[in-house]
N, C-alpha and C positions, 0 to 999 in steps of 0.2 A: 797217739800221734795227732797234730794239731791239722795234718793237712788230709788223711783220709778218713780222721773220724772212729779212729778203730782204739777205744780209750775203755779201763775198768776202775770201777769205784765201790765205794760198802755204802749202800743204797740210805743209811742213816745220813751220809752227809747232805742228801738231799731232800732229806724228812721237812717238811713244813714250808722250804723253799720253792716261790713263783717263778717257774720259770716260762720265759717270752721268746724262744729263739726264733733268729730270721734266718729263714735257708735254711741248712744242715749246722750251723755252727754250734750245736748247742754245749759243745766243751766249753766254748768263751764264756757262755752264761756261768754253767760251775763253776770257774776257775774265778769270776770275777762274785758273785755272788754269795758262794758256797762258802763254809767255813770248815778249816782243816789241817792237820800239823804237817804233813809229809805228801811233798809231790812230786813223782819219776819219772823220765822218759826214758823207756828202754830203745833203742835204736836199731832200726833193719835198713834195708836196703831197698828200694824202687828195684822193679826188673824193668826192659827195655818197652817201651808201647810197639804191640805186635800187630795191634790194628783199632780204629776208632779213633777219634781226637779229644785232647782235653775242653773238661767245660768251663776250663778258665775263662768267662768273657767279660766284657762286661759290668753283664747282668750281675755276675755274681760278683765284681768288684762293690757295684751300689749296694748290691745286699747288706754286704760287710760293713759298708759304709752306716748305712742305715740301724745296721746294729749296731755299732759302736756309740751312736747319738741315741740309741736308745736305753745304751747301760751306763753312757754320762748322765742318763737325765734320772733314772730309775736308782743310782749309786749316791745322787746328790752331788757328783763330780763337775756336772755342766755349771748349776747353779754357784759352786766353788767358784770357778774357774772364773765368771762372768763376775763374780764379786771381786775375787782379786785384780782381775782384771783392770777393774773400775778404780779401784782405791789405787794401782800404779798407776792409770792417767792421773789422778789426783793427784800423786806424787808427784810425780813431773812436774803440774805447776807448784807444788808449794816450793818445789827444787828451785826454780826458777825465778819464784817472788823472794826467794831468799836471795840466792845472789845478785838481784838487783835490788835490794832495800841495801844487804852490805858493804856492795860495791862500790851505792852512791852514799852511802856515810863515809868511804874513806879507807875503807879496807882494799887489799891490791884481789883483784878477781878472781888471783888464785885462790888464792886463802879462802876468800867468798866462796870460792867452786867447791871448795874442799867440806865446808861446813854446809854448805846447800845441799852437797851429798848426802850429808850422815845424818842435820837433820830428815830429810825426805826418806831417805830408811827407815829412822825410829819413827816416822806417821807413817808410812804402808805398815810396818812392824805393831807398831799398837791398833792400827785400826784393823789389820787381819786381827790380831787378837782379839779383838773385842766384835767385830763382824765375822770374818770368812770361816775362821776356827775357835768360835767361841767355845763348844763342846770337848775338842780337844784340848782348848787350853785351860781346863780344868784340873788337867790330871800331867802336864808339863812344867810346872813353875814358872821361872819368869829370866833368868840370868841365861842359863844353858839356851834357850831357844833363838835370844836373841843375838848371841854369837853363834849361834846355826846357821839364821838368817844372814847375817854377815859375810859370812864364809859363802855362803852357797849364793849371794849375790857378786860377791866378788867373782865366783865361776861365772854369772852370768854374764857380765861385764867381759872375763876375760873372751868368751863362746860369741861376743857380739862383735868387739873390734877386730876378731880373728878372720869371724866373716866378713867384716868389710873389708878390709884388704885383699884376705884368697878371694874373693868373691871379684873384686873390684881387678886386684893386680893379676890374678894367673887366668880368671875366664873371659872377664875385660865386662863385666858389665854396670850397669850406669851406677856410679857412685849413692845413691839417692837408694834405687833397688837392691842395691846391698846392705844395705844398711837398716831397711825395711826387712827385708831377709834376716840380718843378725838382730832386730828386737826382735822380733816373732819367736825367735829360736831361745834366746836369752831369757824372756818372761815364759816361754814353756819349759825350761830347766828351773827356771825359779818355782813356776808352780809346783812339779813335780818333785824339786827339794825341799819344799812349806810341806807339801802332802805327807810325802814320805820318810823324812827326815826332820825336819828344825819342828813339826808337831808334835810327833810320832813319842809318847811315853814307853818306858822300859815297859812297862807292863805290855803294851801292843805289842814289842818287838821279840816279847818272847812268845 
């Protein structure tokens, strides 16, 4: 169980592996560290608190904090994350010197906008390939991954306009702040579907 800590494992999965935990959480270290085919939660029930109070505070909020920046940096996930990161600002502008080089030769803005899109995909798409996920993209070919990317940018885009309206239209907040809100949320689905998915070789996923 993830919240009181009461977990069993076959002592080999944790043969040769460092582990750094902060606080008590050290399942998160195994779980994100560890290597291993099969993982169960069996399920019980809380009895009622009869006396004492939780140590939820806090404290042990930062902890958790602190470990999680500490198994992004130690997993190679921050320095991921801060590369992809980097190459979609990139993006943006090439997105953008595109539709104003197309525009002003005479193409109507749409059509501009459309192709400023797809090129600025295929440059985040080749340059994670060749920076963020070089290692993986060894062992994923070249066709499949990049209608992975596609597809799971497309989610992004849809996860971003969605919040700016709910965000804008049912909670009433500033246009601008929603919007800011739906990329934040947009490029961490994108990350997460580069990671998990559009890299991710059959051989990994079994």
């Amino acid at each position: 169980d993830r919240e009181s800590g009461f977990f069993a494992l076959r002592r080999k999965i944790v043969d040769g592996v460092e582990l750094k935990p902060v606080g008590y959480k050290i399942l998160l270290e195994i779980l994100i560290l560890c290597k291993y085919n099969e993982l169960r939660e069996v399920e019980y029930i809380f009895g009622e608190r009869t006396a004492g109070q939780s140590k939820l505070g806090p404290g042990v909020v930062f902890s958790y904090l602190k470990h999680m920046a500490s198994l992004l940096w130690r997993t190679g996930k921050l320095s991921k994350m801060i590369k992809f990161c980097s190459i979609g600002f990139t993006g943006a502008g090439v997105n953008l010197a595109v539709l104003y080089l197309l525009t002003n030769y005479g193409l109507h803005y749409m059509f501009s906008g459309l192709l400023a899109i797809e090129v600025s995909l295929l440059f985040n798409f080749f340059l994670n390939r060749w920076w963020t996920f070089r290692e993986e993209a060894a062992s994923t070919g070249l066709v499949k991954p990049i209608i992975k990317d596609h597809l799971t940018r497309i989610g992004g885009i849809l996860i971003n306009f969605a919040l700016l309206w709910a965000l804008t239209e049912l909670l009433g907040l500033y246009y601008i702040l929603s919007m800011i809100i739906g990329i934040a949320s947009a490029t961490l689905w994108n990350f997460v579907g580069n990671t998990r998915w559009v890299w991710r070789s059959r051989l990994d996923a079994s």
